[in-house]
N, CA, C and O atoms as a CHARMM CRD file, in Angstrom:
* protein
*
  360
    1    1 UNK  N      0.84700  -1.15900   0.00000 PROA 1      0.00000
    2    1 UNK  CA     0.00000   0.00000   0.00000 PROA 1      0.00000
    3    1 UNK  C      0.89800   1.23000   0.00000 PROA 1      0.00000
    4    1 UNK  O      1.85700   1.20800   0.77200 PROA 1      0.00000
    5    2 UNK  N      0.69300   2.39400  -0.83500 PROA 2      0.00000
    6    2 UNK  CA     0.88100   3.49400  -1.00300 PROA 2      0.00000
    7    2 UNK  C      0.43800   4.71100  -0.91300 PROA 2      0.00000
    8    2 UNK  O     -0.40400   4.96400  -1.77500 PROA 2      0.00000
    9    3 UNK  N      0.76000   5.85100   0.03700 PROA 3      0.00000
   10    3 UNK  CA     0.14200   6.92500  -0.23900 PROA 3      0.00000
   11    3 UNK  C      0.89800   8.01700   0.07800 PROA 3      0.00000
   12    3 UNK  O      1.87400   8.03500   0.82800 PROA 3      0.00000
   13    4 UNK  N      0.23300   9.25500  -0.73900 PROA 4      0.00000
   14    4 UNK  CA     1.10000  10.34900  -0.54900 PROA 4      0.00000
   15    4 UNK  C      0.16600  11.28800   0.17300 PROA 4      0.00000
   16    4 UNK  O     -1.05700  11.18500   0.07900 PROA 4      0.00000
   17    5 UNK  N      0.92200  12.42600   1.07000 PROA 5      0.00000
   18    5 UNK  CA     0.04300  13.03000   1.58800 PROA 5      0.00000
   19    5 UNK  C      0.86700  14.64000   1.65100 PROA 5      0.00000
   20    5 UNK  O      2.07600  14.83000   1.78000 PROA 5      0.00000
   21    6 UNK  N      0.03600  15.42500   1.54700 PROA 6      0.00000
   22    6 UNK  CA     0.66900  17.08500   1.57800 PROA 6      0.00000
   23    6 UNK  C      0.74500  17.49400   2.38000 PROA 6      0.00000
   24    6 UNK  O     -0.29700  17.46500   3.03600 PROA 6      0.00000
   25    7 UNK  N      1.71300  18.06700   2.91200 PROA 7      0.00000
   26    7 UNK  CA     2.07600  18.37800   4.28400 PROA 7      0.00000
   27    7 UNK  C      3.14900  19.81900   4.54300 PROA 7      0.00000
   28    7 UNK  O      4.35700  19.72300   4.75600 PROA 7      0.00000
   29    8 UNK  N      2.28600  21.28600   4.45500 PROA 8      0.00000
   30    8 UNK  CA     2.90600  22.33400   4.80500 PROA 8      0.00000
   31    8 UNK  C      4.12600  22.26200   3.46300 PROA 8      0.00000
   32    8 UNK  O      5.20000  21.70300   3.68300 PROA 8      0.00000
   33    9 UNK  N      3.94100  22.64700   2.60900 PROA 9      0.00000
   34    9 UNK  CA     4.91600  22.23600   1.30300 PROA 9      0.00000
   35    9 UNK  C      5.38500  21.59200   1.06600 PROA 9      0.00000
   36    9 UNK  O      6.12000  21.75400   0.09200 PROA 9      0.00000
   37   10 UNK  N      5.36100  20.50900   1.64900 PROA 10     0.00000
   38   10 UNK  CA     6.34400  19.10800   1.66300 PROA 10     0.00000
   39   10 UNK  C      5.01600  17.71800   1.17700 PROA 10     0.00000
   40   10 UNK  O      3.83100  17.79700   1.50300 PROA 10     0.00000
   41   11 UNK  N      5.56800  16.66300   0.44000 PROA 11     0.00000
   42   11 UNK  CA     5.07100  15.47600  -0.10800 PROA 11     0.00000
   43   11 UNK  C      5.37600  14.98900   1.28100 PROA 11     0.00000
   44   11 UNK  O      6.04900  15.73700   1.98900 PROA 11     0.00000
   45   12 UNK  N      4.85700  13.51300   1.90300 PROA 12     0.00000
   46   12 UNK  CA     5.25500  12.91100   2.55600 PROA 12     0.00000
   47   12 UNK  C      4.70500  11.36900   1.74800 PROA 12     0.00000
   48   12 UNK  O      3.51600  11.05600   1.68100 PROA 12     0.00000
   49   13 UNK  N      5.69400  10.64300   1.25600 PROA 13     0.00000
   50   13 UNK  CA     5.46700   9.44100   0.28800 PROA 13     0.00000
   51   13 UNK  C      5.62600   8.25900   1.62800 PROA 13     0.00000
   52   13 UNK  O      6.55200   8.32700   2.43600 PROA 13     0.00000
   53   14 UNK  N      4.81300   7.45800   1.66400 PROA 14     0.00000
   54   14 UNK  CA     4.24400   6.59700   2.59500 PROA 14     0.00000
   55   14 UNK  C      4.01800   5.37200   1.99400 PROA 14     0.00000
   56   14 UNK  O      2.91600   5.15500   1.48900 PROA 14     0.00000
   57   15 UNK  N      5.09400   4.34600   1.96500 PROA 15     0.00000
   58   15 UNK  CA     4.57200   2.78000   1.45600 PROA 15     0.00000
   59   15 UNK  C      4.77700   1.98000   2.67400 PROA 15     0.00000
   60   15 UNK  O      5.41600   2.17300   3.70900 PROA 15     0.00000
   61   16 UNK  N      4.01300   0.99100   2.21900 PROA 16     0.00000
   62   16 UNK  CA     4.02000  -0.05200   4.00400 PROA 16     0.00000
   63   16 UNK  C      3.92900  -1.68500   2.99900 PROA 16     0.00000
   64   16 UNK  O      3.12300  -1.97100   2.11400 PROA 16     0.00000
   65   17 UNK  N      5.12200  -2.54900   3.58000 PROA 17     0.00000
   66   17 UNK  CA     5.49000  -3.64200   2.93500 PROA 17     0.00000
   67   17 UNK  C      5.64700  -4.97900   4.45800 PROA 17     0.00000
   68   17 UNK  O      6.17700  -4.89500   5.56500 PROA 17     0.00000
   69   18 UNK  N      4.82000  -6.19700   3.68300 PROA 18     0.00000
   70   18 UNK  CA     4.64200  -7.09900   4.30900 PROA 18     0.00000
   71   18 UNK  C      5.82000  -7.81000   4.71900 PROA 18     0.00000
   72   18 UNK  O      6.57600  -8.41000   3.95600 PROA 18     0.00000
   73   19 UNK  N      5.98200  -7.67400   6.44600 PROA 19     0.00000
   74   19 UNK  CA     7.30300  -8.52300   6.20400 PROA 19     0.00000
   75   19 UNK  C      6.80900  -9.99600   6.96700 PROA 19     0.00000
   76   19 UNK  O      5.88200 -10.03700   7.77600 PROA 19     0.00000
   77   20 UNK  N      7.59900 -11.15800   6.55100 PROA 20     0.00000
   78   20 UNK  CA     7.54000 -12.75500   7.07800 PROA 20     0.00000
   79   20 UNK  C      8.91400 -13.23400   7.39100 PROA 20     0.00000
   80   20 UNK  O      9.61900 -13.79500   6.55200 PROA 20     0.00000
   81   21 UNK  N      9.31100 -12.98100   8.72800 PROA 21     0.00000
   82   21 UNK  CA    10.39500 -14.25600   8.91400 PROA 21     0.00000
   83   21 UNK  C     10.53200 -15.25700  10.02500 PROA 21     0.00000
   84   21 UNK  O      9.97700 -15.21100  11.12200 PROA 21     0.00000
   85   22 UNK  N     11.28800 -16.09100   9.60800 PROA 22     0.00000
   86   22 UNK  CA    10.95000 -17.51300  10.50500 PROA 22     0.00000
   87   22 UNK  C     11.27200 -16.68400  11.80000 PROA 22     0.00000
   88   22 UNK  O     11.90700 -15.63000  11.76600 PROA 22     0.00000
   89   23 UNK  N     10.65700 -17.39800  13.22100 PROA 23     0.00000
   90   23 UNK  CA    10.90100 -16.65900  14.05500 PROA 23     0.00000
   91   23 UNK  C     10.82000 -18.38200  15.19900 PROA 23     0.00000
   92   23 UNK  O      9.81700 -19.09300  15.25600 PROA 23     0.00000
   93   24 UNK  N     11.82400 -18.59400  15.77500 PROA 24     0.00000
   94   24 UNK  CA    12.11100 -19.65100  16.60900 PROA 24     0.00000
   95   24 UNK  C     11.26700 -19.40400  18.43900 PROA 24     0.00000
   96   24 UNK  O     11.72000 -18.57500  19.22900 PROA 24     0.00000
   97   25 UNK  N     10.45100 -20.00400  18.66000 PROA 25     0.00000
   98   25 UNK  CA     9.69100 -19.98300  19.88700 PROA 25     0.00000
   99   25 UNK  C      9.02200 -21.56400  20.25600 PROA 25     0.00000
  100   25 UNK  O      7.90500 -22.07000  20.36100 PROA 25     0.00000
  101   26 UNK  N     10.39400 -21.95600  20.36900 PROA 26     0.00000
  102   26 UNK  CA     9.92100 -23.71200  20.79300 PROA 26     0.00000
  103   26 UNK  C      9.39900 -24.36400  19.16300 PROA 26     0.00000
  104   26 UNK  O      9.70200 -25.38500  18.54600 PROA 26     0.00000
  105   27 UNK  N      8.65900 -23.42900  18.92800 PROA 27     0.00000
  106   27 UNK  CA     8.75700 -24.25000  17.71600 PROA 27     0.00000
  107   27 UNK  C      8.56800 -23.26100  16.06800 PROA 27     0.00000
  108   27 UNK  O      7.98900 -22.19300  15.87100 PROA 27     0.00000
  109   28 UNK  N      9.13100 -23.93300  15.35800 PROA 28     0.00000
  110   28 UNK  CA     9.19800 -22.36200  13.88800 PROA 28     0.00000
  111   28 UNK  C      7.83200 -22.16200  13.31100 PROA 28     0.00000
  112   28 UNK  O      7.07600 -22.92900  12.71400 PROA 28     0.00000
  113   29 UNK  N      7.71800 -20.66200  13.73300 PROA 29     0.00000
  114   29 UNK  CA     6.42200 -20.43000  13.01400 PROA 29     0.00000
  115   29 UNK  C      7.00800 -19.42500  12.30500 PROA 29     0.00000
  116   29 UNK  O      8.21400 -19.22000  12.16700 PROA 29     0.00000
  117   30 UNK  N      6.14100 -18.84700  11.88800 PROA 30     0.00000
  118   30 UNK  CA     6.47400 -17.84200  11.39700 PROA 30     0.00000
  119   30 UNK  C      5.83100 -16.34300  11.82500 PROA 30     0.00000
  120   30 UNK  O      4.70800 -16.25800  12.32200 PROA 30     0.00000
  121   31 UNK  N      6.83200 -14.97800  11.52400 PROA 31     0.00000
  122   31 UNK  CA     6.51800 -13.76800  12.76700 PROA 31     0.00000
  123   31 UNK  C      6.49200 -13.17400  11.43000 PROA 31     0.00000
  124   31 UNK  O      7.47700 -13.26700  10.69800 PROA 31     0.00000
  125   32 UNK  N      4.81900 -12.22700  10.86100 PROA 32     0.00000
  126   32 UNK  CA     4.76100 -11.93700  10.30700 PROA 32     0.00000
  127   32 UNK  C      4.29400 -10.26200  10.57500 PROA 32     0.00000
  128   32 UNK  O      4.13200 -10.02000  11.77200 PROA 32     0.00000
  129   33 UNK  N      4.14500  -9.52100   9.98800 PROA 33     0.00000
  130   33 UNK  CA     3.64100  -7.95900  10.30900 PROA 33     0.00000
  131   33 UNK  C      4.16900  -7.04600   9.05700 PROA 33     0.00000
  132   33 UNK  O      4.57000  -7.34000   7.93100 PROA 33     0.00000
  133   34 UNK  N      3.95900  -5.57400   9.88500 PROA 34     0.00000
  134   34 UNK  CA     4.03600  -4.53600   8.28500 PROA 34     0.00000
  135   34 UNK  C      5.52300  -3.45300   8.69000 PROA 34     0.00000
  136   34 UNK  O      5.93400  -3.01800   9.76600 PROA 34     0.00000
  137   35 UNK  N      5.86300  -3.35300   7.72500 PROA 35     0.00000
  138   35 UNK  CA     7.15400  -2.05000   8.08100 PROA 35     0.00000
  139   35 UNK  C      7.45900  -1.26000   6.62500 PROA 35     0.00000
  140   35 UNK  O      7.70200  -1.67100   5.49100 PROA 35     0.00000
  141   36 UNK  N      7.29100   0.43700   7.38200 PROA 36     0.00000
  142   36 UNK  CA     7.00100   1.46400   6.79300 PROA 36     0.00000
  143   36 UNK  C      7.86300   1.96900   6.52200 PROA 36     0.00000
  144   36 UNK  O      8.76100   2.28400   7.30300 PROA 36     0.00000
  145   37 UNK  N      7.82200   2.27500   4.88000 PROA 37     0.00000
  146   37 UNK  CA     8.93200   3.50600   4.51700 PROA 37     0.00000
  147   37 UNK  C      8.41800   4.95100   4.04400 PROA 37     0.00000
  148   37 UNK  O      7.39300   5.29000   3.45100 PROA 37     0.00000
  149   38 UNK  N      9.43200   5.61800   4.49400 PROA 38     0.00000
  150   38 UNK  CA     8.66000   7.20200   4.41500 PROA 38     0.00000
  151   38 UNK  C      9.78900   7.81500   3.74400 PROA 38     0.00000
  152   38 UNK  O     10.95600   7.53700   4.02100 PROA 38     0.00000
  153   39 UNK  N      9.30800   8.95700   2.53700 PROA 39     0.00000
  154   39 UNK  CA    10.54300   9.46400   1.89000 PROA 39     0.00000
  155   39 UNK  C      9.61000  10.92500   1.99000 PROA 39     0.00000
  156   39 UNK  O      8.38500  11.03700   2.03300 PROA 39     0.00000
  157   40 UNK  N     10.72800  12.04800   2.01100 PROA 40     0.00000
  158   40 UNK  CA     9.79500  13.58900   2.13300 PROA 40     0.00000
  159   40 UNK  C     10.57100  14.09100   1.06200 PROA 40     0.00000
  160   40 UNK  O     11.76500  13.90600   0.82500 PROA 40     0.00000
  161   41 UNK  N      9.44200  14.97400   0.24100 PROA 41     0.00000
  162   41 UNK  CA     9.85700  15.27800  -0.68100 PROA 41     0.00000
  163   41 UNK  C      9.54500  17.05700  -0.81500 PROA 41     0.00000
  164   41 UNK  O      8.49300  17.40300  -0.27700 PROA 41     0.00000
  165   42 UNK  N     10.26800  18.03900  -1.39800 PROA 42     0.00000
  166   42 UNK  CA     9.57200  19.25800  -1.37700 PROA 42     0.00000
  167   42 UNK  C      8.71700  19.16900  -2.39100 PROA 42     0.00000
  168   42 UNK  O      8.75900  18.37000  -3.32600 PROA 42     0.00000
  169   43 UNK  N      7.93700  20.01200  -2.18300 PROA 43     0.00000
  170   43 UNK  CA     6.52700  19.76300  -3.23800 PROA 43     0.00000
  171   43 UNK  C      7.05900  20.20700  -4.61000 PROA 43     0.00000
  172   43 UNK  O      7.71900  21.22300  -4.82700 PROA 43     0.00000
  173   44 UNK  N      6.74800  19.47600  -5.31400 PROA 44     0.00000
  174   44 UNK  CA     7.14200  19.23000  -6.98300 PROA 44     0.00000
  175   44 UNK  C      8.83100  18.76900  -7.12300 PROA 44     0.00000
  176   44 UNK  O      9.28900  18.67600  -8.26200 PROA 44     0.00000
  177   45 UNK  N      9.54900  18.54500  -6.17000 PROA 45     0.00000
  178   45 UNK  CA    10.96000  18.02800  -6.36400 PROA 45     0.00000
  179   45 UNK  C     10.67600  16.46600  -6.78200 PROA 45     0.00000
  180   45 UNK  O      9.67500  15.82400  -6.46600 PROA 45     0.00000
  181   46 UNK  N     11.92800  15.94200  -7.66500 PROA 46     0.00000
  182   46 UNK  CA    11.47200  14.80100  -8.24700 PROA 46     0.00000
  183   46 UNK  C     12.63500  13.84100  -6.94800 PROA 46     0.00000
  184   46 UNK  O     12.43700  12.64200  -6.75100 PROA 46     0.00000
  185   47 UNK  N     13.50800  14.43000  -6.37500 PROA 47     0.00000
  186   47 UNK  CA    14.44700  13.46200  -5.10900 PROA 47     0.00000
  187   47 UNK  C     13.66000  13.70100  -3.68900 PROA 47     0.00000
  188   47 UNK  O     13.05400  14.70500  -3.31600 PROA 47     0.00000
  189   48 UNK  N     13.82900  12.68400  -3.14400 PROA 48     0.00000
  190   48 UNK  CA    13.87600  13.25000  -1.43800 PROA 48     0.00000
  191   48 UNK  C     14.57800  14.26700  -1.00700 PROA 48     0.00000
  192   48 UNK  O     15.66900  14.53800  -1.50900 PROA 48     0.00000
  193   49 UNK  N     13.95900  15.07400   0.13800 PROA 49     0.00000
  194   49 UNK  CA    14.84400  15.60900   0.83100 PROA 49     0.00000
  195   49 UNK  C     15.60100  15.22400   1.61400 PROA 49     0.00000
  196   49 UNK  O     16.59600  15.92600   1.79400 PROA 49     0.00000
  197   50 UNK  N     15.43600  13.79500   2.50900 PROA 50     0.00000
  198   50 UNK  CA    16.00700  13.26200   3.42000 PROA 50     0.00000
  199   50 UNK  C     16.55500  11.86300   2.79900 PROA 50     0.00000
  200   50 UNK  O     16.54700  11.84000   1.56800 PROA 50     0.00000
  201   51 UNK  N     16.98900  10.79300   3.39300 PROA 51     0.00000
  202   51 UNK  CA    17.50900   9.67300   3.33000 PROA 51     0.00000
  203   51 UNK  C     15.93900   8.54800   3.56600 PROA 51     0.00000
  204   51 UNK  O     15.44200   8.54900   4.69200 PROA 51     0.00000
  205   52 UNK  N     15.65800   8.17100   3.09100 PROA 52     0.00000
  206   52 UNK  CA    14.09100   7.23500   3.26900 PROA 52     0.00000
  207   52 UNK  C     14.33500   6.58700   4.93800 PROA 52     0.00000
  208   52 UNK  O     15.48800   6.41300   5.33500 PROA 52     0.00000
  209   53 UNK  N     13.46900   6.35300   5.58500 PROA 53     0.00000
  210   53 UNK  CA    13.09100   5.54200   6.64400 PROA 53     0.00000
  211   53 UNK  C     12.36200   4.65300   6.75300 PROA 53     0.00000
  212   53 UNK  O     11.21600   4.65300   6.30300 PROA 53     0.00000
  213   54 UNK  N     13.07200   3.40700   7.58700 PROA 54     0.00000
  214   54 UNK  CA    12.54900   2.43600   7.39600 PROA 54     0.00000
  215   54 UNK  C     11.71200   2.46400   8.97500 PROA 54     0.00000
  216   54 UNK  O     12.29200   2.76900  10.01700 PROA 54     0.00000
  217   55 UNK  N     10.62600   2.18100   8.91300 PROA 55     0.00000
  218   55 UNK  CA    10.01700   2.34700  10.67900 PROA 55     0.00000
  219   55 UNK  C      9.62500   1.12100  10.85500 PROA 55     0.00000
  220   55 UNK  O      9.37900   0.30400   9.96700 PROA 55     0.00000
  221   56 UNK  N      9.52400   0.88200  12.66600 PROA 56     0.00000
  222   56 UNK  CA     8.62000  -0.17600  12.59600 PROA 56     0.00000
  223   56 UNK  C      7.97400  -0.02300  13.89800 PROA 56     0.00000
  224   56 UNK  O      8.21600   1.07900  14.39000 PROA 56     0.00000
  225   57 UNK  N      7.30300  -0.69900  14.54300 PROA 57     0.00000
  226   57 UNK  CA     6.41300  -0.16000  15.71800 PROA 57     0.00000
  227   57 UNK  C      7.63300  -0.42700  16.92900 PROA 57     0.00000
  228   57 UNK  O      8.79000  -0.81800  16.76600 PROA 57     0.00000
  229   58 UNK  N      6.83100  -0.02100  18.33700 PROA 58     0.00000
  230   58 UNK  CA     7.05200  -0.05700  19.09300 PROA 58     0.00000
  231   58 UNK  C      8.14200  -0.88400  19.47200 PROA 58     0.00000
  232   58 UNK  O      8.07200  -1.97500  18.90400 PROA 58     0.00000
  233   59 UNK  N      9.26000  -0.75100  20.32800 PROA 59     0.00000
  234   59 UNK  CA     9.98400  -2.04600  20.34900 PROA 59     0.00000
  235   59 UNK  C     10.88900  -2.78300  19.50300 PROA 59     0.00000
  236   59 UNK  O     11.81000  -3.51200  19.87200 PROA 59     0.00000
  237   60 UNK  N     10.49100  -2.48600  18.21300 PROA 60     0.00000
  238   60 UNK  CA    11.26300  -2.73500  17.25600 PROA 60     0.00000
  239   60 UNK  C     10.46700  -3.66400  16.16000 PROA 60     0.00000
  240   60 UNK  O     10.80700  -4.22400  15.11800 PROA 60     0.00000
  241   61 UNK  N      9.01700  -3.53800  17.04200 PROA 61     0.00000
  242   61 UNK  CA     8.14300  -4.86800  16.59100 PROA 61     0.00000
  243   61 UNK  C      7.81300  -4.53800  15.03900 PROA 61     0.00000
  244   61 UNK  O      8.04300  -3.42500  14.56400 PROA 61     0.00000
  245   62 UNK  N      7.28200  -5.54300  14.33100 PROA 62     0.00000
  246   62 UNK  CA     6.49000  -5.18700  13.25200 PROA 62     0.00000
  247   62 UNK  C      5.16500  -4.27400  13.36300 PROA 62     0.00000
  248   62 UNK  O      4.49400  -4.54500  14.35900 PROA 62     0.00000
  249   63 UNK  N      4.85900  -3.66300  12.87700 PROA 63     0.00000
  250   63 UNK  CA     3.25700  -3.31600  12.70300 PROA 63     0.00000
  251   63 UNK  C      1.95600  -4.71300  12.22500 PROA 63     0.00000
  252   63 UNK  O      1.68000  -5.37600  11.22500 PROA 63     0.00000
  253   64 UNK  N      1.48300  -4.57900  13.62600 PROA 64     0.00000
  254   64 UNK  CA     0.43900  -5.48200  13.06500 PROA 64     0.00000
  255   64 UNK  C     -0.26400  -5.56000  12.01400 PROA 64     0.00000
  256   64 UNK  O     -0.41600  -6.53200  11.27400 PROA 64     0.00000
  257   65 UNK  N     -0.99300  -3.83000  11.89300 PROA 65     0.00000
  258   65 UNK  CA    -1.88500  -3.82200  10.92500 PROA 65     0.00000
  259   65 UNK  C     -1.30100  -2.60000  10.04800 PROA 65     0.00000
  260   65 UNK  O     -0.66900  -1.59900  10.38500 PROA 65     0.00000
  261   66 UNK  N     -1.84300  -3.15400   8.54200 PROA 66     0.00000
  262   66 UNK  CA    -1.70700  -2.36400   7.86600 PROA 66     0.00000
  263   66 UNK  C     -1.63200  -0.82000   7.82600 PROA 66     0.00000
  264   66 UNK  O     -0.81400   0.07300   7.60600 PROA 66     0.00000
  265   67 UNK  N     -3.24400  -1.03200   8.24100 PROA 67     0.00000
  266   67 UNK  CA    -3.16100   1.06000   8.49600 PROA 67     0.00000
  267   67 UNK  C     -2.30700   1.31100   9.79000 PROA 67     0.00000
  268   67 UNK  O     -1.94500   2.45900  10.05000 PROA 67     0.00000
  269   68 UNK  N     -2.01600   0.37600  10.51400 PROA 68     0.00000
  270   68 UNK  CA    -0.88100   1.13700  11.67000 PROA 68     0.00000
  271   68 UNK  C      0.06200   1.70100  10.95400 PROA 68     0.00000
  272   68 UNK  O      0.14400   2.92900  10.97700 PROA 68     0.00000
  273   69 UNK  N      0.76800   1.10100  10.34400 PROA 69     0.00000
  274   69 UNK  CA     2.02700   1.08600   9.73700 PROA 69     0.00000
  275   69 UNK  C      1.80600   2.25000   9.15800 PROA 69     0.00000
  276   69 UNK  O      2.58500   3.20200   9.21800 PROA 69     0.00000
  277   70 UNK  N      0.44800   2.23400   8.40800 PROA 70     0.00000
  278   70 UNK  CA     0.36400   3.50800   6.98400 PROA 70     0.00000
  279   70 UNK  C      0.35700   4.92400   7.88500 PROA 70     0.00000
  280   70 UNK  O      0.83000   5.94600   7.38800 PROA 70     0.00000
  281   71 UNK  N     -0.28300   4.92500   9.41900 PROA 71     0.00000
  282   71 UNK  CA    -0.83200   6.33600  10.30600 PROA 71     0.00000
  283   71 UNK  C      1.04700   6.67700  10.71700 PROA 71     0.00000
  284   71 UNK  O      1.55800   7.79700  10.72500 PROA 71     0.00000
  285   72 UNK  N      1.64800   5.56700  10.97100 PROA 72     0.00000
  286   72 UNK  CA     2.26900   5.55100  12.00000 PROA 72     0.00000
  287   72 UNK  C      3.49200   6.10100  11.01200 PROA 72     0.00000
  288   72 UNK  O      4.26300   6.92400  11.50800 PROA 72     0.00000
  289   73 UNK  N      3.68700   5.70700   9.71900 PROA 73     0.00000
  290   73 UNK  CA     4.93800   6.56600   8.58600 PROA 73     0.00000
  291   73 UNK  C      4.18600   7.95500   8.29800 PROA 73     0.00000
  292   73 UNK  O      4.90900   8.91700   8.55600 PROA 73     0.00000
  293   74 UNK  N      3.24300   8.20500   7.94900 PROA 74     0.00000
  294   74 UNK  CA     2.90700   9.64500   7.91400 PROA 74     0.00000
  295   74 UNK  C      2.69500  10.55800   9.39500 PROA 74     0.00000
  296   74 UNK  O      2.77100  11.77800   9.54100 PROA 74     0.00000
  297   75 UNK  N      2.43600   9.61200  10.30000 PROA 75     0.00000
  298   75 UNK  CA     2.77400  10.55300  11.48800 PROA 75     0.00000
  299   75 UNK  C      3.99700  11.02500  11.55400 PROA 75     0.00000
  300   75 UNK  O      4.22900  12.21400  11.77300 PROA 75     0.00000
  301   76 UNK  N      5.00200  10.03000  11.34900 PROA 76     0.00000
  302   76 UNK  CA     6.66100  10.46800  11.50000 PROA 76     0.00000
  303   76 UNK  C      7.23000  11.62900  10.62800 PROA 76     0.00000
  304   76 UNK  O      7.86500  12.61900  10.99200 PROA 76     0.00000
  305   77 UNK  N      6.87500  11.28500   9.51000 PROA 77     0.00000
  306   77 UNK  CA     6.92400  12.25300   8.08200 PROA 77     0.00000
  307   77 UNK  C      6.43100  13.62700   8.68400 PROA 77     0.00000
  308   77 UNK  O      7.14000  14.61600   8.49600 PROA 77     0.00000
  309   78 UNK  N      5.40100  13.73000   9.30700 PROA 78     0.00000
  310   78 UNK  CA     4.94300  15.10100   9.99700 PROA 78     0.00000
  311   78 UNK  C      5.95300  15.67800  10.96800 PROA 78     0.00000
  312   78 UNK  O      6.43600  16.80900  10.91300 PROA 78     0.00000
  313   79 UNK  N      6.24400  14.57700  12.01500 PROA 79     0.00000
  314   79 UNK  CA     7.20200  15.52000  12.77900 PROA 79     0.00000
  315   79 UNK  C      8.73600  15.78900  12.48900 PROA 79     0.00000
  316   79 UNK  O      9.55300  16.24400  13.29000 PROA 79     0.00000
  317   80 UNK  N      8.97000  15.38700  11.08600 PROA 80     0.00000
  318   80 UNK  CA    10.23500  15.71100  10.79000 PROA 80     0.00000
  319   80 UNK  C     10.06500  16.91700  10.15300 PROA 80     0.00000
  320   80 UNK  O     10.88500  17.83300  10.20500 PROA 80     0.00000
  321   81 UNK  N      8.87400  16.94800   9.46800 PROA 81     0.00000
  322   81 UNK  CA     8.68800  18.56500   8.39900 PROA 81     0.00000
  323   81 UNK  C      8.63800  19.37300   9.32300 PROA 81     0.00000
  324   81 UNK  O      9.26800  20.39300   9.04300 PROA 81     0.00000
  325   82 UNK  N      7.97900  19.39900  10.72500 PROA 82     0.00000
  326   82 UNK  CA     8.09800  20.07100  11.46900 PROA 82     0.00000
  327   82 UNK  C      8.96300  20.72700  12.40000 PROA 82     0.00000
  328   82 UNK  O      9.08400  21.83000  12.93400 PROA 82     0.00000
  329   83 UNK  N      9.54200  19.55400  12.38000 PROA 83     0.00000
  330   83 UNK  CA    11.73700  19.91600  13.12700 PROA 83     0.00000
  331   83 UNK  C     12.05600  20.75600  12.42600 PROA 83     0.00000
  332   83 UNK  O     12.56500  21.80900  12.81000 PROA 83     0.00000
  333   84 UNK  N     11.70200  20.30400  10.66600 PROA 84     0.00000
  334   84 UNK  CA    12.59400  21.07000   9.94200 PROA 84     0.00000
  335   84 UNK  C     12.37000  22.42400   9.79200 PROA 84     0.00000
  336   84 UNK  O     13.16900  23.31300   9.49700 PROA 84     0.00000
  337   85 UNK  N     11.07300  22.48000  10.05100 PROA 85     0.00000
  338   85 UNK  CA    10.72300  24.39400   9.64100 PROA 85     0.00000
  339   85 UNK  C     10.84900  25.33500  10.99600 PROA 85     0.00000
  340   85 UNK  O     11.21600  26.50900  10.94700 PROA 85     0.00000
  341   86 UNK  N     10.46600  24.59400  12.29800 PROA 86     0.00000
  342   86 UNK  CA    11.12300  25.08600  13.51800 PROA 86     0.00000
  343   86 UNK  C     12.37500  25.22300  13.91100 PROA 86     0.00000
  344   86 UNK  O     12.64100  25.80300  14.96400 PROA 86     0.00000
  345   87 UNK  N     13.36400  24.67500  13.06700 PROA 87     0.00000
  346   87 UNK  CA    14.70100  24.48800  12.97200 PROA 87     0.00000
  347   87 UNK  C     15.28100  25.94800  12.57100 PROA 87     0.00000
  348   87 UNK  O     16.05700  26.64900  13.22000 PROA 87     0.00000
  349   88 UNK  N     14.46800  26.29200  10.86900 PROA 88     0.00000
  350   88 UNK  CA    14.92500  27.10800  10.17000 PROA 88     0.00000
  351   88 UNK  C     14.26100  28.70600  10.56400 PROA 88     0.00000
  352   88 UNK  O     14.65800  29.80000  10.16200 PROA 88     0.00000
  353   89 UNK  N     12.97000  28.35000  11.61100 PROA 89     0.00000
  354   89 UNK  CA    12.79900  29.40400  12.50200 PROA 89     0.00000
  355   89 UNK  C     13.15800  30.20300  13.25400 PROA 89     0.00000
  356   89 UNK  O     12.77600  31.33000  13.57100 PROA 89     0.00000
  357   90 UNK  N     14.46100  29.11800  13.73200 PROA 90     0.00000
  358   90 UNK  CA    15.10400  29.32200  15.27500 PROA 90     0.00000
  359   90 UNK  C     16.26500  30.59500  14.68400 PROA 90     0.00000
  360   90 UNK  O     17.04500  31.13300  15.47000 PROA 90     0.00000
């Protein structure tokens, strides 16, 4: 899943990708969940402004659900545009 969202002049590009790996707990199952990448872009620039991020929930855990993953990379994407323009405030 993909989405972009506008944010104070800035793109915030939001994909969320299924991850599966074996995960050992007495016996192999498998530990499956979602992890988010976020790239910010200035509005109409064709590069990022930043280096992409890879997120994942709490802990280090996967994102259970989909839209977690999807709230939880555009939440982040927000408070970096926001560092950045309070930054250039200061």
């Amino acid at each position: 899943m993909q989405r972009d969202y506008e944010y104070k002049g800035y793109s915030i590009h939001v994909s969320v990708e299924t991850v599966s790996v074996p995960a050992l707990r007495g016996v192999l199952m498998r530990d499956t969940g979602f992890v988010t990448q976020v790239e910010i872009f200035r509005r109409g620039a064709a590069t990022p402004q930043f280096s992409p991020l890879h997120l994942t929930d709490k802990d280090g855990r996967w994102f259970m659900q989909e839209v977690d993953a999807l709230m939880g990379g555009y939440s982040a994407g927000q408070r970096i545009v926001d560092d950045v323009l309070n930054a250039r405030a200061v």
